[in-house]
N, C-alpha and C positions, 0 to 999 in steps of 0.2 A: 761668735764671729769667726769665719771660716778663712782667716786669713793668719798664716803661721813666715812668713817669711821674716828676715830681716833687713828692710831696704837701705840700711846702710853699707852691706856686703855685697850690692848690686851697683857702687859707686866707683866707676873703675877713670879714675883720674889718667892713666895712661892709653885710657881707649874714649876717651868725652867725644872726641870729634865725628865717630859712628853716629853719631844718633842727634848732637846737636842741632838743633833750630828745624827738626827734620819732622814732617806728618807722617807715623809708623802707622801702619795698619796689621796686628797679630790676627791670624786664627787659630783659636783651639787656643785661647790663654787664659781662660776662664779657671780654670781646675785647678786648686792651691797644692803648690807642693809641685805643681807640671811643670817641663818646658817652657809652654808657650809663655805662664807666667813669667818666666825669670825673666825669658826674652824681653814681656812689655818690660818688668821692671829695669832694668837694665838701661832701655829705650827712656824710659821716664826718668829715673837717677841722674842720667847724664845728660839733659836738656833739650827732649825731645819737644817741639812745642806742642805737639798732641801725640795723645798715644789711645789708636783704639783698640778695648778690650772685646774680643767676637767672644762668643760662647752659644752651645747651641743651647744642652740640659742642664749643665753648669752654673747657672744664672744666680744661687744664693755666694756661690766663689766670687764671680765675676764681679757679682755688685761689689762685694769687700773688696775687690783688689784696685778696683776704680776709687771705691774710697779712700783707700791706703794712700794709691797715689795722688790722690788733690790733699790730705794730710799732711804729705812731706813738701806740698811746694809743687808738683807736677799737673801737669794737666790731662785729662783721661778722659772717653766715655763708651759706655756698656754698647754694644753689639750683638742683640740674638740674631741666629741666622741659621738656617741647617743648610750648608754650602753643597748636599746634593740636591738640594730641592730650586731647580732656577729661578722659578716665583719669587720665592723666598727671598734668594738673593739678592735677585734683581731690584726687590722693591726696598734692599737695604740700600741701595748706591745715592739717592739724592741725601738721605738720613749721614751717609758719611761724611760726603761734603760738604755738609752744612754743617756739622760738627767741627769739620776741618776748615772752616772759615771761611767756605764756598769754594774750598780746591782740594784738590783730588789728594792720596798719598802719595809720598815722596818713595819710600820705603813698604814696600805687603810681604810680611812673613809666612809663607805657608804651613804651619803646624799643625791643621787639623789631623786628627787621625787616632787609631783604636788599635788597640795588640788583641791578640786570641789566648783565649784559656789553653790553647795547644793542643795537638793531635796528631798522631803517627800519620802524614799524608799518604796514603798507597797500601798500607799496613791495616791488615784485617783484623778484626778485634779477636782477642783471647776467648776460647771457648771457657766456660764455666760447666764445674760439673755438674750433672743430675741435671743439666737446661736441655728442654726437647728442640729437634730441629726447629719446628714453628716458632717455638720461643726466641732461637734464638736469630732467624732472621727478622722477627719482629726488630729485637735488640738492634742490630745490625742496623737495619733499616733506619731507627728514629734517631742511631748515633752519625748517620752519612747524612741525613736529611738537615742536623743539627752543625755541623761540624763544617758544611758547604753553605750557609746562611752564615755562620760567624763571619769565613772568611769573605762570603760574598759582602759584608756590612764593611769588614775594614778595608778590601779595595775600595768601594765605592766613594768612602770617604776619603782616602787619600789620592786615588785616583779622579774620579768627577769632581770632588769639591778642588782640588787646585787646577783642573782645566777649567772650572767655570772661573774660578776668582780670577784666572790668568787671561780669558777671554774678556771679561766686563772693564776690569784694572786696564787690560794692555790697550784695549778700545777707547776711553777714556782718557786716557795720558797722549793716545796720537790726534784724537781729537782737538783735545785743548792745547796741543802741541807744550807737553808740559812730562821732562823725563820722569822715568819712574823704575825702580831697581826691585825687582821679584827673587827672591830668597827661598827657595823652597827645602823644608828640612825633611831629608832623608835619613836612614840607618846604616852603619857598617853593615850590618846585614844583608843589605841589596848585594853585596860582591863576597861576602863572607856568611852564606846561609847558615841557619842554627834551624835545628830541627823543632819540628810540632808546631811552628809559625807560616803556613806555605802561604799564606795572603797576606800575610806582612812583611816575608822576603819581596813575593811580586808586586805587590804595590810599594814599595820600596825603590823596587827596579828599575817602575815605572819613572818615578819621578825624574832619574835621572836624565832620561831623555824628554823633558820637558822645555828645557833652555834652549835647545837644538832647532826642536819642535815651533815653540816662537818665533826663532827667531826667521826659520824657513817662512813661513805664513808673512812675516809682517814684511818680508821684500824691503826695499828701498826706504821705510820706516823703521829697519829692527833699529836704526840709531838713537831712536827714541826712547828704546828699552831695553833695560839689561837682566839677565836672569842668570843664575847660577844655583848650584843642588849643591848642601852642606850634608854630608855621613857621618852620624856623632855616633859616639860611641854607646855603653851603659851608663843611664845618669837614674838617680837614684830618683823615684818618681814614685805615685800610689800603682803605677801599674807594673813597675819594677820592683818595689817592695820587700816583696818573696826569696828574688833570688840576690840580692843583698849581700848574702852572706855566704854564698853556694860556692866552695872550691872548684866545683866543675867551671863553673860557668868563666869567672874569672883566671884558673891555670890555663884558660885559651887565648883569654882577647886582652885584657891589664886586671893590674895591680887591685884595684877597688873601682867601686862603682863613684864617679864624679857625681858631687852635688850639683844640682841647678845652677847657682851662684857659677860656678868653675868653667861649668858647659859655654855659659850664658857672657863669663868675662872672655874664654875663646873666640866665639862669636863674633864680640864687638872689636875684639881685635883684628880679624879676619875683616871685617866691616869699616875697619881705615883703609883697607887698601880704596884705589878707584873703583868704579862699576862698572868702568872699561877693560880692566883688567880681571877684575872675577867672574866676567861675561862670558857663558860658553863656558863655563868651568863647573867640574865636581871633584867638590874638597871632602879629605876624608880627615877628622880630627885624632888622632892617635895619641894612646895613652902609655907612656913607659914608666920608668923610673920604681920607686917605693911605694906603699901604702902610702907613706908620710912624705915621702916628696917626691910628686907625680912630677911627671915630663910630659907636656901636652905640644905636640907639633901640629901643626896643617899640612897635609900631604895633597897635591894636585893629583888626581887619577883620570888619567886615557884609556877612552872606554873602544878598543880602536874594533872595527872589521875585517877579514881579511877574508881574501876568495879564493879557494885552491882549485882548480882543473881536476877534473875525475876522468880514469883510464876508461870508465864503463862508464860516464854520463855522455 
């Protein structure tokens, strides 16, 4: 069974009212040990009345984690979807509501999304000795051709899959005249780039001006809809695994890498405030303190523009 959590360290008594009585809708929560999991859990622990589990390839996670949660008392149901394919999408929206008891979600998590094996972006590869020129712009060639597919896969999906969900969701909610709060999780990294990730710094970036974005388009409607970008930090995940344990990584940004649990009880507490109030906003979650006893703030970030006059423009 591919399910390793503890859903009793996802019951945060001082954060219930996030998620009570409330239809969550996660993407990208499929994958145990992730994010997005902790997120549904977290949502389900504290009396979420539905909680849906999206997953695209994920599907043996997602079933266990739907099951976990109808185990303890909660109510869930599985969601395949690959969120840049619209088809796809599209044809999951009545399957949701009718999950959700013929209404739409209250709550959509944007999680989906994919990090990169990493690469020197700009940075020509190291010659090798005794390799002939041919050789090695073969090399060359199949490592650029490689290396712009990764990142073009993890824009895609953090970029196209939360303008679609943000388009079908925000559409729906103003139709049925029925509010609905969009959450979309970003990276510290989007303002604090780390190197050999350049399409998970940008599609990072991207997210942030997504709330903005919304809210522009929906005119005289945005009252309908709330949205806000969360920037977490390092949380210990299978795709962070690796660096775990890495002094570099950590003597720059905090103390250790945050379990899911931690990320996830932030979160919810961030998720008491109104949706009037974290509307238009990108929160960045900040980690100080000890190994043993972190300090987790929410920091609001103004992501402002400014225009200077040029002598020669």
């Amino acid at each position: 069974m591919a399910f390793t959590a503890d859903f009793a360290q996802f019951r945060f008594p001082d954060a219930a009212r996030s998620f009570a009585g409330k239809r969550v809708l996660i993407t990208g929560s499929g994958k145990d040990g992730g994010i997005g999991q902790a997120l549904a859990l977290a949502a389900a622990a504290n009396g979420a009345a539905s909680v849906g589990v999206h997953f695209h390839s994920s599907y043996r996670d997602g079933f266990d984690l739907v099951e976990a949660i109808r185990r303890n008392g909660g109510s869930a149901f599985a969601l395949q979807a690959d969120v840049t394919n619209t088809r796809d999408l599209w044809a999951s929206r009545s399957y949701v509501i009718e999950q959700m008891g013929n209404k739409g979600p209250d709550i959509i998590i944007c999680n989906s999304g994919l990090t990169e094996k990493g690469y020197r972006f700009g940075r020509a590869l190291p010659e090798i000795e005794g390799e002939g020129r041919a050789e090695r712009r073969a090399r060359v060639r199949r490592d650029f051709i490689e290396n712009l597919a990764e990142s073009s896969l993890v824009m895609n999906t953090k970029i196209d899959g939360f303008v679609s969900m943000t388009h079908l969701w925000a559409g729906e909610a103003i139709y049925h005249k029925q509010p609905l709060q969009m959450i979309y999780i970003s990276s510290m990294q989007a303002i604090e780039p780390g190197v050999a990730v350049p399409g998970y710094v940008v599609a990072n970036w991207a997210v942030l001006k997504l709330p903005e974005v919304l809210k522009v388009n929906l005119g005289k409607a945005s009252d309908m809809v709330s949205a806000a970008s969360l920037m977490l930090p390092f949380i210990r995940t299978g795709m962070t695994e690796e660096y775990a344990d890495n002094p570099k990584v950590f003597g720059r940004w905090q103390p250790r890498m945050l379990e899911p649990w931690e990320a996830a009880r932030s979160v919810a507490h961030l998720l008491q405030r109104e949706p009037g109030e974290l509307n238009l906003g990108n929160f960045k979650l900040g980690v100080g303190g000890t190994p043993e006893a972190l300090d987790l703030k929410w920091s609001r970030i103004n992501i402002e523009v400014s225009e200077q006059s040029l002598e020669w423009g």
